[in-house]
C-alpha positions in Angstrom: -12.3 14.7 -19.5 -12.2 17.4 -16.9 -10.6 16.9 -13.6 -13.9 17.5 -11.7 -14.9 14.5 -11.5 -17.8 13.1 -8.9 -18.3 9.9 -8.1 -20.4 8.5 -5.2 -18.5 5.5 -3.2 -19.1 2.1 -4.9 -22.1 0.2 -3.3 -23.6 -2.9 -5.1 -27.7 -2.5 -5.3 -29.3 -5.4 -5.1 -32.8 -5.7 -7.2 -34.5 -8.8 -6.1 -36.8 -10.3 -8.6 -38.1 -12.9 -6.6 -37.7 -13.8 -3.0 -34.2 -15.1 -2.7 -31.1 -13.5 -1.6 -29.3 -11.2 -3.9 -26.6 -12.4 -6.3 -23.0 -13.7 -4.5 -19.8 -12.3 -5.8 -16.9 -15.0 -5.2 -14.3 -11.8 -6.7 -15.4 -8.5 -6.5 -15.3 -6.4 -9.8 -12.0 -5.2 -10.9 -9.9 -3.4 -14.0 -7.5 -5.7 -15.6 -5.5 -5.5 -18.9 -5.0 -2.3 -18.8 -3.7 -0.7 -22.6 -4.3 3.0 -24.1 -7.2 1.8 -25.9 -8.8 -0.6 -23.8 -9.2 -2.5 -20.6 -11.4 -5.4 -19.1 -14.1 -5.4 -15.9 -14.0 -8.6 -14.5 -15.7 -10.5 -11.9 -16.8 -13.7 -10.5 -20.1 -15.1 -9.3 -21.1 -18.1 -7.2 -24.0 -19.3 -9.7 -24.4 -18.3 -13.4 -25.0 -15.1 -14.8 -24.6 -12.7 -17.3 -23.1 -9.2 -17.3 -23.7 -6.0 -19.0 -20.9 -3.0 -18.8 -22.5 0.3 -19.4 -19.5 3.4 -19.6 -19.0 6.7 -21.1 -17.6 9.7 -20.4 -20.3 11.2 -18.5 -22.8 9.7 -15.9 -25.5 8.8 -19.2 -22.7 6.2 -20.2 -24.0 5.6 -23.5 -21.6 2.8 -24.4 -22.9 -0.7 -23.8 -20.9 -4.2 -23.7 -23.0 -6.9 -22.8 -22.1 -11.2 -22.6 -24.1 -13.4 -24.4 -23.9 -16.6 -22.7 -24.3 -17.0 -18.5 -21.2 -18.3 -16.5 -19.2 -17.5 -12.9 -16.0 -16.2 -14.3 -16.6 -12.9 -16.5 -14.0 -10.5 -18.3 -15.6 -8.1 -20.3 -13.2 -6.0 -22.5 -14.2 -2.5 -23.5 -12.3 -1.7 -26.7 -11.5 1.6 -29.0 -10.9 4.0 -25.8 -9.0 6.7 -25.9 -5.4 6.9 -23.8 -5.3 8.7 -20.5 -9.0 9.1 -20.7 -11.1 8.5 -17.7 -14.6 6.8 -17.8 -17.7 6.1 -16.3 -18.0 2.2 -15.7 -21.1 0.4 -14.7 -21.6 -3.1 -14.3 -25.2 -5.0 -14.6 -25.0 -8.7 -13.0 -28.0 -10.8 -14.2 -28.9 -14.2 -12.9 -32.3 -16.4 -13.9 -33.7 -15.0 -10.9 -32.1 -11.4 -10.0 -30.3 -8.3 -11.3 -27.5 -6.4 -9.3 -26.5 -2.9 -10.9 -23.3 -1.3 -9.2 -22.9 2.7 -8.7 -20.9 3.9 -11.4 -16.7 4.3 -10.5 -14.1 5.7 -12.8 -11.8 3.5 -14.6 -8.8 4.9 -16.8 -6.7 3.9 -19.2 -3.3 3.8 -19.7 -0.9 6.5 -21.0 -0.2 6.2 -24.8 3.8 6.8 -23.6 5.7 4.1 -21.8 6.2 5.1 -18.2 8.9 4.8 -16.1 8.8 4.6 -12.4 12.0 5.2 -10.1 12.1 4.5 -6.0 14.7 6.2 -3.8 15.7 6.0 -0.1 17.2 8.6 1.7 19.4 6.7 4.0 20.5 3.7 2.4 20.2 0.0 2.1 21.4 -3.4 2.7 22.2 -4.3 -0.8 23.4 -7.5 0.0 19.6 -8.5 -0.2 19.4 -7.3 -3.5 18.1 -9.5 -6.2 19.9 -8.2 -9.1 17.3 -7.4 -11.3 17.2 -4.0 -11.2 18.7 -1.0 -9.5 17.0 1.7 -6.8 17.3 4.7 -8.5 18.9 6.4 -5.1 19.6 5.3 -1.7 20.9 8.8 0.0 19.6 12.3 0.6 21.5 14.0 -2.0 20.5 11.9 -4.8 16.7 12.5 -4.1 17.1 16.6 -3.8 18.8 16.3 -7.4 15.6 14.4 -8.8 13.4 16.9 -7.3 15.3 19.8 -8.7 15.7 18.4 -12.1 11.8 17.7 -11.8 11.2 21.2 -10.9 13.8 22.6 -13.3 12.7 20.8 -16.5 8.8 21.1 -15.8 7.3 23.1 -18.7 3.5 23.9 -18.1 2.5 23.3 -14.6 3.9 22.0 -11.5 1.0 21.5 -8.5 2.5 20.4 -4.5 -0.2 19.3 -1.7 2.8 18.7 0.9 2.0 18.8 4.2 5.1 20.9 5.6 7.3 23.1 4.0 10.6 24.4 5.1 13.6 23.5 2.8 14.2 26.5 1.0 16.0 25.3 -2.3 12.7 23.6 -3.0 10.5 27.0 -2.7 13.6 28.7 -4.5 13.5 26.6 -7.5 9.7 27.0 -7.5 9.9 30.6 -7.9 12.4 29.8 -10.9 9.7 28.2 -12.6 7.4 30.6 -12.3 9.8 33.5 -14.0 10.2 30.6 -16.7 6.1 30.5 -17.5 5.0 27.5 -15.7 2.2 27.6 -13.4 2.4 26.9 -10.0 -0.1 26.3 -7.3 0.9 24.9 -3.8 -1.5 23.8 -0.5 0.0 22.8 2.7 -1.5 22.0 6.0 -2.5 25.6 8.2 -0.7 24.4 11.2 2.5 23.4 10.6 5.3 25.8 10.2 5.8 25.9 6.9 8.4 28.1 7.2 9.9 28.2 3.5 6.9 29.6 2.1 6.5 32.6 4.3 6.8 36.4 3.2 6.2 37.2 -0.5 5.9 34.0 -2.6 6.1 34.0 -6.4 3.3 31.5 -6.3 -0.3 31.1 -5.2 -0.9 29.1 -1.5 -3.4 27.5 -0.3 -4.0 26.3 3.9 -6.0 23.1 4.1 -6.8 21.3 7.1 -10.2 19.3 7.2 -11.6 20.4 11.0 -9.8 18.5 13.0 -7.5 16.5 10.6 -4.4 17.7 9.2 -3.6 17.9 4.8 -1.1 15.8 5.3 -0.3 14.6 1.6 3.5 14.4 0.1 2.9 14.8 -3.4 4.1 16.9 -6.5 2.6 16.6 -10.2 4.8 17.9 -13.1 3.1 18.9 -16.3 0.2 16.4 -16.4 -1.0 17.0 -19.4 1.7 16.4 -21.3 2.2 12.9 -22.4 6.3 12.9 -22.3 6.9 15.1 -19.2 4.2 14.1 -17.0 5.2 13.0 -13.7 4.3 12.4 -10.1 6.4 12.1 -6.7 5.3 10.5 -4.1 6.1 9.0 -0.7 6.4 9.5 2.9 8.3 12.7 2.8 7.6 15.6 3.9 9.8 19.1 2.3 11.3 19.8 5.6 15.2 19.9 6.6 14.7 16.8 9.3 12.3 14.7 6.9 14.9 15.0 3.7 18.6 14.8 5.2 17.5 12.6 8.5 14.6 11.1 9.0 14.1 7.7 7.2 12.0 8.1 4.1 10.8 6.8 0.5 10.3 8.7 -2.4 8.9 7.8 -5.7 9.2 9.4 -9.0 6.3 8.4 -11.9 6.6 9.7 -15.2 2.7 8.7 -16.6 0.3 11.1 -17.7 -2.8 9.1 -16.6 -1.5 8.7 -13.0 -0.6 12.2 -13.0 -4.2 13.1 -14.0 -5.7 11.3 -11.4 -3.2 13.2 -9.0 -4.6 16.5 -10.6 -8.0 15.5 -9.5 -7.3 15.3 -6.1 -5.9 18.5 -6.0 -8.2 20.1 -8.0 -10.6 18.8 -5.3 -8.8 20.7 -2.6 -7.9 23.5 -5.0 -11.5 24.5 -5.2 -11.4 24.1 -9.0 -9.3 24.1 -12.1 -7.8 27.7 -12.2 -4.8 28.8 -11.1 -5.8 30.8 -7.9 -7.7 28.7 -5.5 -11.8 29.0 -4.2 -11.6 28.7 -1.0 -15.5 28.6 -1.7 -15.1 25.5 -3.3 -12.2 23.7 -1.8 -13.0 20.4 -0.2 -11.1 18.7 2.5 -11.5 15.7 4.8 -14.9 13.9 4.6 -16.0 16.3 2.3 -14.3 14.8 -0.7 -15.9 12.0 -2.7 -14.1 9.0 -4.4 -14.0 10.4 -7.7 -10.6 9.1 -9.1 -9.4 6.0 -10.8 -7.8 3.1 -9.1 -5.9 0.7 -11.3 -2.9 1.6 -13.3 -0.4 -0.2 -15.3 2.5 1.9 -15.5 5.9 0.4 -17.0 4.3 -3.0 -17.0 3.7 -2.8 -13.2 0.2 -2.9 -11.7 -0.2 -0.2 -9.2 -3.3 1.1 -7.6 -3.9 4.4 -6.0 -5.9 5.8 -3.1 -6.9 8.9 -1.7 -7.9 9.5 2.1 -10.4 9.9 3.6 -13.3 9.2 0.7 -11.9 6.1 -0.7 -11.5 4.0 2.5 -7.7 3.0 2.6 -8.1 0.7 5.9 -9.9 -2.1 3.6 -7.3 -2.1 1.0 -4.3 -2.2 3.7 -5.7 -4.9 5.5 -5.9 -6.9 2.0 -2.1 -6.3 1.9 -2.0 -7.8 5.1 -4.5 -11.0 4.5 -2.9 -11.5 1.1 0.7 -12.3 2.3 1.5 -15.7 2.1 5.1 -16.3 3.1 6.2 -13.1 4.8 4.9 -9.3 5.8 7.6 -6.4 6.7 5.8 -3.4 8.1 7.9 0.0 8.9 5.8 2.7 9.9 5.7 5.7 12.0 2.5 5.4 13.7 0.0 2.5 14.6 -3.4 2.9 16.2 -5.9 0.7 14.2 -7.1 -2.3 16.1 -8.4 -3.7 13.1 -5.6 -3.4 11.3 -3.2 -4.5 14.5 -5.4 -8.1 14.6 -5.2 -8.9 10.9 -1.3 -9.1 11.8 -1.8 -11.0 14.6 -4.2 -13.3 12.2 -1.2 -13.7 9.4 1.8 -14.0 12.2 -0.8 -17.2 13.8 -1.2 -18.1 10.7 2.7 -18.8 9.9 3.6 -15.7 8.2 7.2 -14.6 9.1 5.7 -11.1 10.1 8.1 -8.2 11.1 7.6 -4.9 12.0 9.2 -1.4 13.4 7.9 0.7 14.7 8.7 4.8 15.4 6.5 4.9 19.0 6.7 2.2 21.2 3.9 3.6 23.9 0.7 2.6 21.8 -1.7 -0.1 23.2 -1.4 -1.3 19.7 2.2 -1.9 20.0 2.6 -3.5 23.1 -0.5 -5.9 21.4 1.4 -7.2 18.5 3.9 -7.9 21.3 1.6 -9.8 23.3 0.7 -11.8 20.8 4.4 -13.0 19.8 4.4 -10.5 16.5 8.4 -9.5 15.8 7.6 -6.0 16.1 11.2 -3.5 17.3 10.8 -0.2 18.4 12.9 2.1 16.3 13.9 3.8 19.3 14.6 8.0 18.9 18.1 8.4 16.7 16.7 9.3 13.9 12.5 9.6 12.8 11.0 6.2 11.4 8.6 8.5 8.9 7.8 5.2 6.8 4.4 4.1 6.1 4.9 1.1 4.0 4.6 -2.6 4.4 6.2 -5.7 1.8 4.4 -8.8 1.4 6.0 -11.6 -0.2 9.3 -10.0 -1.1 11.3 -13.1 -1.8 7.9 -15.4 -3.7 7.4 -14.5 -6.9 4.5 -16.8 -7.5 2.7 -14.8 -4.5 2.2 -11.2 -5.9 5.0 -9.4 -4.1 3.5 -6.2 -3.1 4.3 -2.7 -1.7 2.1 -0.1 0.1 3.6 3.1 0.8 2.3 6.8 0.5 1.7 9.4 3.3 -0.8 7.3 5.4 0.1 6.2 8.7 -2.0 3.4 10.0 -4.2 5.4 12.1 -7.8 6.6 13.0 -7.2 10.3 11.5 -5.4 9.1 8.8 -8.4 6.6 8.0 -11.1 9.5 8.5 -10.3 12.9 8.9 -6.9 13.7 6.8 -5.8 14.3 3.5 -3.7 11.4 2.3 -2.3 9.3 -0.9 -1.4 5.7 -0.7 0.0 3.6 -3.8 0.3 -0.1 -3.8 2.3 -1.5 -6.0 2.3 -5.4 -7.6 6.1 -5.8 -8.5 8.2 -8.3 -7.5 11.5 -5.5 -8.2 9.9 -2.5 -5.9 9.5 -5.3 -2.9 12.9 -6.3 -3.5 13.9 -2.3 -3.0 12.3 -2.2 -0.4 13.2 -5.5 1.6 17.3 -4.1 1.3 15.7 -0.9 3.0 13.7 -2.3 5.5 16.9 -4.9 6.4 19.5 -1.8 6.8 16.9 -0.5 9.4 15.8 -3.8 11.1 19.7 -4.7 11.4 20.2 -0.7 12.9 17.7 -1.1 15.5 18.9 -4.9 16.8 17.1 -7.4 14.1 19.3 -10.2 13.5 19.0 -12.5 10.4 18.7 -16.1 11.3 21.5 -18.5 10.7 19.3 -21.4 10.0 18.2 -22.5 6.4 14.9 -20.8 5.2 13.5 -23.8 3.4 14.5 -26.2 5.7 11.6 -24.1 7.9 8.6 -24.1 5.3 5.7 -25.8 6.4 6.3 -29.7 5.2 8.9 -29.5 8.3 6.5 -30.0 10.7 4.6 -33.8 10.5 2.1 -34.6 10.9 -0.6 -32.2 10.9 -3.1 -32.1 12.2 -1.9 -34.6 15.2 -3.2 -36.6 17.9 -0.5 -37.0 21.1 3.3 -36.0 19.3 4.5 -34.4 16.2 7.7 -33.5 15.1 9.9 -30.6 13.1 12.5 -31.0 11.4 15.6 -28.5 10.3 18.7 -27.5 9.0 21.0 -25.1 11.5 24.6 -23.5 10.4 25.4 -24.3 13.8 24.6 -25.2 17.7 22.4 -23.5 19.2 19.5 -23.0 21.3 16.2 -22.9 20.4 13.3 -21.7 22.4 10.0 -23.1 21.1 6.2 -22.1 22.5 3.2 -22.8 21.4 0.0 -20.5 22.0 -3.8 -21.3 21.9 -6.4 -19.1 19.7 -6.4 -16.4 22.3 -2.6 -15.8 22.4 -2.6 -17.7 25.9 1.3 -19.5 26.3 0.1 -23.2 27.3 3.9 -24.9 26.2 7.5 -23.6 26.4 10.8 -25.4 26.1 14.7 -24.9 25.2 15.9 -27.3 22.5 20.0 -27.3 21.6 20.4 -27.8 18.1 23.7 -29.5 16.1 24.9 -28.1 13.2 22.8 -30.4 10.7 20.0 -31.6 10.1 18.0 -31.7 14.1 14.8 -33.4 14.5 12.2 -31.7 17.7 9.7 -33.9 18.8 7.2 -32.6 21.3 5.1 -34.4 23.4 1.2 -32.4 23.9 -0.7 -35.0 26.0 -2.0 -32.3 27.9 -2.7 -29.3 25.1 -7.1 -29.9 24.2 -7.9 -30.4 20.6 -7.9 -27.1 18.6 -6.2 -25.0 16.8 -2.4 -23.8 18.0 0.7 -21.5 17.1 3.7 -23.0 17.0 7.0 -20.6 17.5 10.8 -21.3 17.2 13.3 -18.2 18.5 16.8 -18.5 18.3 19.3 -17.0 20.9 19.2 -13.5 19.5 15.6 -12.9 19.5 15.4 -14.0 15.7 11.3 -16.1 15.4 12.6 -18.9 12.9 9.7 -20.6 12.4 5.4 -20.0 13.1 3.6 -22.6 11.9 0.0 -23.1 12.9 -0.5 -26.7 14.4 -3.5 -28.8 14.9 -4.2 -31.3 17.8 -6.9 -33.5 16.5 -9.6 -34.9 18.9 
């Protein structure tokens, strides 16, 4: 399939066939079970139904798969496809009184080569938190400029870079290499920034983006991608700059897979103008005028990963999912945050008892001192070094509750959200939230973030009883040692309406808290040790 691609943003159409309201979807259609030569749409629905998938290679999607018998959980697989393919998918819903027909998207399948996917850091880790399961491919500087030479080095056919600022000359050196080799290079950057390593006579054809106001401000490379054994992409938050590589805190990732690569290729082509090797400036699309035509859902390695491209394919939603999907704990360390929405959905999990942390690189946002307000562990990372991360880790340490990883070149901002080029993977995989938990420790522990000394599992949510309650409850825990314990307890509106030291014995320590005077509703219970450390949130509710 050719890397051109359009696809108009996914919108359910209802078609009433009688008077009542269109069909409700209890799980919104996804691609599971991904192989090379097939994959499964699947989706639930409050009442019965029956589903027809229509897909092809073009828009006439000729192929049809359709159920037989009506039901609320469907999985329809769509066999004998072709690996590293990409194909029109469109999904009929049909209930005894209605049809709903989605817009066609693009689903892919996987490559016909095992992938492999390796994560590094550029300046280090706690590996004290590691799990042991497997190993981060680096963890300093050095190590991730030799992976991006021997990328470069051993590419073959083509290498294509959207990176947003250029000025570490090795990189542009060993570009030029490979193109007195044969392999085809094309490059954009951003038309503002310095870019000072690809200025004066370049071997290689350039390309300035910016999208009116907003800045191309992707951090990606793709090696060979049609080749099925040397395809590969990097990713991260990095940018090719002296600062962003050998100071600045930063993530890189490195994906050999031909059908992730493809998809990469069609984002660039996008902004390339086409699929030649000079760009057409003519065609080139930028910003809001780019369409979500790319696939989604990946299984690489026997991780599921899905990938997004700013602004056509709406990132916000998918990071606030993240977000509402942690059940046990949310890390965030990011540059830059200025998204209300996204700032109260982290209010919502920290009320809700999510151990929520967070770092932050500016300090001086309303959206900062917000999360602060509302009793979120948020640190500023104050100015030693650049906090140029974009990622957040859900469930790092729960298995059983999809530990996940979102990361790419996005910050969580307005621009970001509607006027800039950007990429953003997320990744299901309980090893690459382990990776990077030991990063996100090294940096909470550089910037004042104490570890508690108390038990974790002493503090799930079975230690506080009962609840609801009517005049008293109680909580019960395990400390390493005495201490004192401050614990409040907010109303809905982030309002203080109870606050009180408690000294703790090393043991177990019962609390029991009197609340004669709190109203009936719902509450957020707190615990902070003397360090600043939030042991414990656990919503609490005072029954009428």
């Amino acid at each position: 399939m050719k890397t051109t691609l359009t696809l108009l943003s996914f919108i359910l159409i209802s078609l009433n066939l009688s008077a009542q309201s269109a069909i409700e979807f209890t799980e919104k259609i996804k691609q599971k079970n991904i192989e090379p030569t097939q994959f499964a749409v699947t989706l639930k629905t409050a009442e019965p139904s029956r589903v027809t998938v229509r897909y092809g290679l073009t828009l006439e999607m000729t192929e049809t798969v359709s159920e037989t018998d009506f039901s609320e959980n469907h999985s329809i697989l769509l066999p004998n496809l072709t690996p590293s393919t990409f194909y029109y998918v469109q999904t009929t819903v049909e209930t005894a009184n209605e049809i709903t027909v989605s817009e066609p998207e693009i689903m892919a399948t996987a490559s016909a080569v095992e992938g492999e996917i390796r994560w590094f850091f550029n300046n280090g880790v706690d590996e004290s938190f590691s799990n042991g399961n497997d190993e981060i491919a680096g963890t300093e500087y050095p190590q991730v400029l030799a992976a991006m030479y021997d990328l470069i080095d051993n590419a073959q056919l083509t290498i294509d870079v959207a990176v947003y600022n250029t000025s570490y000359f090795e990189l542009v050196n060993r570009l030029e290499d490979a193109v007195e080799r044969g392999v085809r290079v094309r490059y954009i950057h951003d038309e503002d920034t310095n870019n000072n390593a690809l200025q004066g006579n370049i071997d290689f054809p350039l390309l300035a983006g910016s999208p009116d106001d907003g800045i191309m401000h992707n951090k990606f490379m793709i090696i060979d991608a049609e080749d099925d054994l040397n395809a590969h992409v990097l990713t991260g938050s990095m940018n090719w700059s002296f600062n962003n590589i050998t100071e600045d805190h930063n993530n890189t990732v490195i994906i050999r897979d031909k059908t992730l690569a493809l998809n990469y290729t069609i984002e660039f082509e996008e902004m390339w103008g086409g699929s030649g090797d000079m760009p057409d400036a003519g065609n080139a699309k930028f910003g809001d005028q780019k369409t979500d035509n790319t696939a989604h859902n990946f299984t690489i390695a026997g991780v599921d990963m899905e990938c997004y491209f700013s602004p056509s394919d709406a990132i916000n939603q998918n990071i606030e999912e993240v977000i509402d999907n942690a059940d046990e704990s949310l890390e965030i360390a990011m540059l830059l945050i200025t998204k209300e929405d996204v700032t109260g959905k982290i209010k919502d999990r920290n009320f809700a008892g999510v151990n929520v942390r967070g770092i932050f690189d500016n300090d001086e946002t309303d959206e900062f001192s917000f999360l602060q307000s509302q009793n979120v562990n948020v640190i500023y990372h104050f100015p030693l070094l650049s906090l140029h991360h974009k990622y957040a880790i859900a469930d790092a340490n729960f298995p059983d509750s999809d530990p996940t990883v979102l990361t790419g070149s996005h910050n969580w901002t307005w621009s970001a959200e509607n006027i800039n080029d950007e990429n953003t993977l997320i990744i299901h995989d309980a090893n690459t939230a382990n990776f990077f938990l030991q990063e996100f420790e090294k940096r909470w522990e550089e910037v004042g973030g104490v570890s508690s000394t108390f038990d974790a599992a002493a503090l799930r949510p079975a230690a506080v009883f009962p609840n609801p309650f009517t005049e008293n409850f109680q909580v019960k825990l395990q400390a390493q040692e005495s201490e004192t314990v401050k614990a409040q307890i907010f109303d809905v509106t982030g309002r203080l309406v109870y606050s009180a030291d408690n000294e703790l014995v090393a043991g177990e320590n019962s609390l029991n808290f009197a609340t004669g005077e709190l109203h009936a509703g719902l509450f957020l219970l707190t615990l902070t040790d003397e360090r600043g450390v939030v042991i414990l949130r656990e919503e609490v509710v005072k029954a009428e």
